[in-house]
C-alpha positions in Angstrom: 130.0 110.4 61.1 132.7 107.7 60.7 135.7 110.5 62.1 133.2 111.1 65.3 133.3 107.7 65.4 137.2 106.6 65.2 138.6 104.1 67.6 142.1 102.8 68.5 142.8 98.8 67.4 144.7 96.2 69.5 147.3 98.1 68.2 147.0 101.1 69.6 146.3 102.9 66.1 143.7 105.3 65.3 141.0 104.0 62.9 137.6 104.7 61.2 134.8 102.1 61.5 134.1 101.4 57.5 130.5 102.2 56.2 128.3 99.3 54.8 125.5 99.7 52.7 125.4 103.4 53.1 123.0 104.1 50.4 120.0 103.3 52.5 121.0 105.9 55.3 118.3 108.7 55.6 119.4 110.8 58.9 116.5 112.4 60.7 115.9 115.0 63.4 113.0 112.8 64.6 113.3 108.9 64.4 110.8 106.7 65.3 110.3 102.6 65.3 110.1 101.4 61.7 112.9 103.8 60.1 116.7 102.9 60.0 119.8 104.6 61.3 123.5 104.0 61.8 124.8 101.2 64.2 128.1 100.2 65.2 129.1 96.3 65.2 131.9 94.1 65.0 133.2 93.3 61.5 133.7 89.9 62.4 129.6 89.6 62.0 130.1 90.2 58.6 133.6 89.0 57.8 134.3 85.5 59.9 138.2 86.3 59.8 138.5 89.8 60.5 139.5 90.9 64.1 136.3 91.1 65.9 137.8 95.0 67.4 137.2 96.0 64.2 134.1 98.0 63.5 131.7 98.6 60.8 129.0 101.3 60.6 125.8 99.7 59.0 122.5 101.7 58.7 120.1 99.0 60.3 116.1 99.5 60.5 114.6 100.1 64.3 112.4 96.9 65.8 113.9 93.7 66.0 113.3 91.0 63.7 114.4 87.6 65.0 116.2 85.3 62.7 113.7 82.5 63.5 110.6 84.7 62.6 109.1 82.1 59.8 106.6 84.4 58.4 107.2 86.1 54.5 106.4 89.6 55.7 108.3 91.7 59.1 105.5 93.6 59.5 103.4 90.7 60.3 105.6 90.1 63.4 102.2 90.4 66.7 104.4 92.4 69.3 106.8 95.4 69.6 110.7 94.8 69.4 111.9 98.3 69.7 113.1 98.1 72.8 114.6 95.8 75.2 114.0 95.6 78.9 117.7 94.9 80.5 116.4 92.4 83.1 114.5 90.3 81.0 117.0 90.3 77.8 118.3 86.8 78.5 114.7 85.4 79.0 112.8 86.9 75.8 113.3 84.9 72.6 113.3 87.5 70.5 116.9 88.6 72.4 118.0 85.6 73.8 119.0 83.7 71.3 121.1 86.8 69.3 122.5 88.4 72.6 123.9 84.8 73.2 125.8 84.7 69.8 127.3 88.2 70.3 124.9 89.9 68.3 125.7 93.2 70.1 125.4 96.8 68.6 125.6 100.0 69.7 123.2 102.6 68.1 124.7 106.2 67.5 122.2 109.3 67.9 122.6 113.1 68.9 120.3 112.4 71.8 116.8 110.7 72.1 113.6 112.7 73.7 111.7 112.0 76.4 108.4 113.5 77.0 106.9 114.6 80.6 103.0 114.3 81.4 101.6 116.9 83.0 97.9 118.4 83.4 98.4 120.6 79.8 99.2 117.8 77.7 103.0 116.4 77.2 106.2 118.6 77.3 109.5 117.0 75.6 112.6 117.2 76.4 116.0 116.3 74.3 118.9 114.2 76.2 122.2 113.7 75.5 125.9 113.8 76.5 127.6 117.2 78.0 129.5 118.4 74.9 132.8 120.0 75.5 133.3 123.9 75.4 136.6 124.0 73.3 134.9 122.2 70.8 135.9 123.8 67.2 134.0 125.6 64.9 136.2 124.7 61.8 137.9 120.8 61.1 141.5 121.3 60.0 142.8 118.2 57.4 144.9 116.1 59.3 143.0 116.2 62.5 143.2 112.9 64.2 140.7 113.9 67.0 136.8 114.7 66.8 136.1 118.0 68.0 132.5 117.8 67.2 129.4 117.2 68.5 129.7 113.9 71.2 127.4 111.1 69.6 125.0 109.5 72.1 126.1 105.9 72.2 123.3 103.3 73.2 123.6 99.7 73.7 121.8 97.5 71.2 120.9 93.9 70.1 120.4 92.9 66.6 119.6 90.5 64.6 119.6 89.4 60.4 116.6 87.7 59.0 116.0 86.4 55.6 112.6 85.8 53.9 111.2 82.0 54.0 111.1 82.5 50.2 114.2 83.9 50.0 115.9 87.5 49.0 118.0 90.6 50.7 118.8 90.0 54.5 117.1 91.8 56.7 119.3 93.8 59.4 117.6 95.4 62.0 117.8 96.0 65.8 116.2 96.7 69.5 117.4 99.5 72.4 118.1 97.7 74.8 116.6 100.1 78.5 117.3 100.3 81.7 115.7 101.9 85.1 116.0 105.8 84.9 119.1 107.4 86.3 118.6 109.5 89.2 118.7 113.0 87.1 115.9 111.6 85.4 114.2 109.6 87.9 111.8 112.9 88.7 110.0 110.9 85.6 107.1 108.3 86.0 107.7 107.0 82.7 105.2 105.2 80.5 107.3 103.6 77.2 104.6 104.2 74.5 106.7 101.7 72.0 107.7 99.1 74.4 103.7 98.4 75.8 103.0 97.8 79.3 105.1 97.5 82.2 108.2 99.8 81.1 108.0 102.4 84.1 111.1 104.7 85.2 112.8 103.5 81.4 115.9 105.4 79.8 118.2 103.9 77.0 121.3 101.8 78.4 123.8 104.5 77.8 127.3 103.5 76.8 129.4 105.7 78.2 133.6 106.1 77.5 135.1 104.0 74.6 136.6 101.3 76.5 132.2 100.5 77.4 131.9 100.2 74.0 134.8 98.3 73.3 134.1 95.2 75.6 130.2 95.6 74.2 131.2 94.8 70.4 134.1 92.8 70.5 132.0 89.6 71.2 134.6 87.4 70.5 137.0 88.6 73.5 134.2 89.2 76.0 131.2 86.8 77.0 128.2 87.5 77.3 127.7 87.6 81.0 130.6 89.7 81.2 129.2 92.4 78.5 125.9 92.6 80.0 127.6 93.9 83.5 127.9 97.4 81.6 124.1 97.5 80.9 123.0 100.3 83.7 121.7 103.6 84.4 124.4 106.4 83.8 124.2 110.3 85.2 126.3 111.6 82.4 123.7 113.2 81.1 121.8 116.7 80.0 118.5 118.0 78.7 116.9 120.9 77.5 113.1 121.4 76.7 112.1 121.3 73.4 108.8 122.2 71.4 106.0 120.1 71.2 106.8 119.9 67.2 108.7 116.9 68.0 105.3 115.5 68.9 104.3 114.7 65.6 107.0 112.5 63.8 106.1 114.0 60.6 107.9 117.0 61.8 111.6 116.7 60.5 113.0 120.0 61.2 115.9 121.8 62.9 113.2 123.0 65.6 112.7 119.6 66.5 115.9 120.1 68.6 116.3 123.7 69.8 116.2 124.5 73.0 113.1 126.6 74.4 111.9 128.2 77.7 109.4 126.5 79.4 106.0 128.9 78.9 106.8 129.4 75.5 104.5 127.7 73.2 106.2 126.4 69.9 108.7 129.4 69.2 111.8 129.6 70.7 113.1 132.5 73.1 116.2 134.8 71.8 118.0 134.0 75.2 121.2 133.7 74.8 121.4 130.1 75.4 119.2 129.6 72.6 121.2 131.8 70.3 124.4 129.8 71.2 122.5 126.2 70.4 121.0 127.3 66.8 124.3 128.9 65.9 125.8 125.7 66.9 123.6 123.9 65.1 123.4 125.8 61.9 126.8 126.2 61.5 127.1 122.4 61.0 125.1 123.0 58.1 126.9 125.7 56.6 130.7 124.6 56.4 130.8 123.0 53.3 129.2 123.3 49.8 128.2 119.6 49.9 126.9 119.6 53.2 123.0 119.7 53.3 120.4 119.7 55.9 119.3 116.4 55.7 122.7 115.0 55.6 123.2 114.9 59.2 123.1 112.4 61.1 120.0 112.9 64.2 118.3 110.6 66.3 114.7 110.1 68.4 113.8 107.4 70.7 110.2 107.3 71.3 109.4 107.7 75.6 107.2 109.1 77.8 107.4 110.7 81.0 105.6 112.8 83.9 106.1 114.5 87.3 108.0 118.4 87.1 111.7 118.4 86.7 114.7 118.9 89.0 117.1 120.5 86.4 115.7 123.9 84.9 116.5 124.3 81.0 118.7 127.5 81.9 120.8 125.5 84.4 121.3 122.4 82.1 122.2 124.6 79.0 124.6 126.8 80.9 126.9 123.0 82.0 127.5 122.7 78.1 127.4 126.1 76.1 129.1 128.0 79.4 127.8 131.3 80.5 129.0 133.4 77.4 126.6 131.6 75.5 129.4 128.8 74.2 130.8 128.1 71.7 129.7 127.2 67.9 131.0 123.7 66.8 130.5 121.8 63.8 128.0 118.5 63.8 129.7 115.3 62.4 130.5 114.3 58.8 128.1 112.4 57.8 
């Protein structure tokens, strides 16, 4: 994880983002609001002389918890903070205030799902970057670039509380969304997390490093400056996936593999299929310490309707190429 996400300083060199507090990290193929993951964030919000470039990986908990919250228990907070509508960020109190002190994060995922309403219940669908075709199967020692599979990178708030009575700091953080790109705007989207009022929604999508550059390093770029690169990107791809992912106490490899649409939980030997799950299992497979669960994966909780433009076959054949692809490792985690 920290190698897929390396970075170049002021400097120009090539570094890793140091983990914190890495023994609460639990990766996931299905995430939802409540459980923690791994966020990117200036290590000047922990270290008040470091170079606020630098970054820091931190394993945060999902749904925002406002410094100013006064009561003893986060739980007893009345409305949802998972995600963050873009044009009302600078309004809402639970944002404002840590937006306005550069509190700004981006949350790393494989993809996030989104589901589609139609007349035979709710169909789900995984999105995330194009991934590159020469992408290797094996990492050689001394490889300075990530060959792996491209992390989804998503734009994020967050915020530390402490208990009134006092005790461990509380890190957590909120999505923030934006209107629905046009590949995805076939959609009539109802946010089931966010409440009312979050139609046409997708994830503000940070796309390129210099995006997420200028979003972390707070202390070189304002606020009103940062919040320009909040908006709707099109570099994005999707495949149908099985209605497992419905239940979020399904935690599986399945929760991710591609299907054809008609088929009802089990996926289709096409050849598109083949090439994801040997992509994906061969992640799993390359080292003796590696084990399922410790690989980093990602949800984010939406729903959708209407019938889309992009069929499964055509979206799978951008990324795994029309000899089925190739199979490349996952990140380090």
């Amino acid at each position: 994880l920290r190698r897929a996400c390396a970075y170049r300083d002021r400097r120009g060199r090539r570094r890793q983002p140091e983990w914190v507090r890495t023994e609460t990290y639990r990766p996931s193929y299905n995430k939802g609001p409540q459980s923690s993951g791994p966020v990117l964030l200036s290590r000047r919000h922990l270290q008040q002389d470091a170079d606020s470039s630098e970054r820091v990986l931190m394993d945060m908990r999902w749904g925002l918890i406002p410094s100013w919250f006064k009561k003893d228990d986060p739980s007893k907070m009345q409305f949802n903070t998972s995600n963050c509508r873009s044009d009302t960020m600078l309004k809402k109190s639970s944002y404002k205030g840590a937006l306005l002190k550069g509190k700004r994060c981006v949350v790393l995922a494989d993809g996030f799902y989104e589901w589609q309403q139609h007349s035979e219940g709710k169909q789900p669908y995984f999105i995330y970057f194009p991934q590159a075709k020469d992408a290797k199967t094996e990492e050689k020692e001394g490889d300075e670039e990530w060959r792996g599979w491209r992390l989804l990178t998503m734009a994020g708030i967050f915020d530390c509380w402490e208990p009134p009575a006092g005790g461990e700091m509380l890190y957590t953080y909120t999505i923030i969304t934006v209107d629905a790109s046009k590949d995805v705007s076939f959609i009539h989207h109802r946010q089931v997390t966010a409440g009312k009022g979050a139609a046409g929604r997708m994830p503000a999508i940070l796309d390129g490093d210099e995006a997420i550059r200028k979003w972390l390093d707070f202390a070189e770029v304002p606020t009103q400056e940062a919040v320009k690169l909040i908006q709707p990107t099109e570099n994005i791809v999707f495949h149908p996936v099985s209605t497992f992912v419905n239940s979020i106490r399904n935690n599986t490899l399945e929760c991710i593999a591609p299907i054809e649409l008609g088929a009802k939980k089990e996926v289709k030997t096409t050849p598109s299929s083949k090439a994801m799950l040997g992509w994906l299992k061969n992640s799993q497979e390359g080292s003796p310490q590696k084990k399922e669960n410790d690989l980093p994966r990602w949800t984010s909780q939406f729903i959708h309707s209407p019938s889309p433009k992009k069929t499964s076959a055509g979206i799978l054949q951008q990324w795994l190429g029309k000899e089925g692809g190739p199979a490349a490792k996952k990140r380090k985690a």
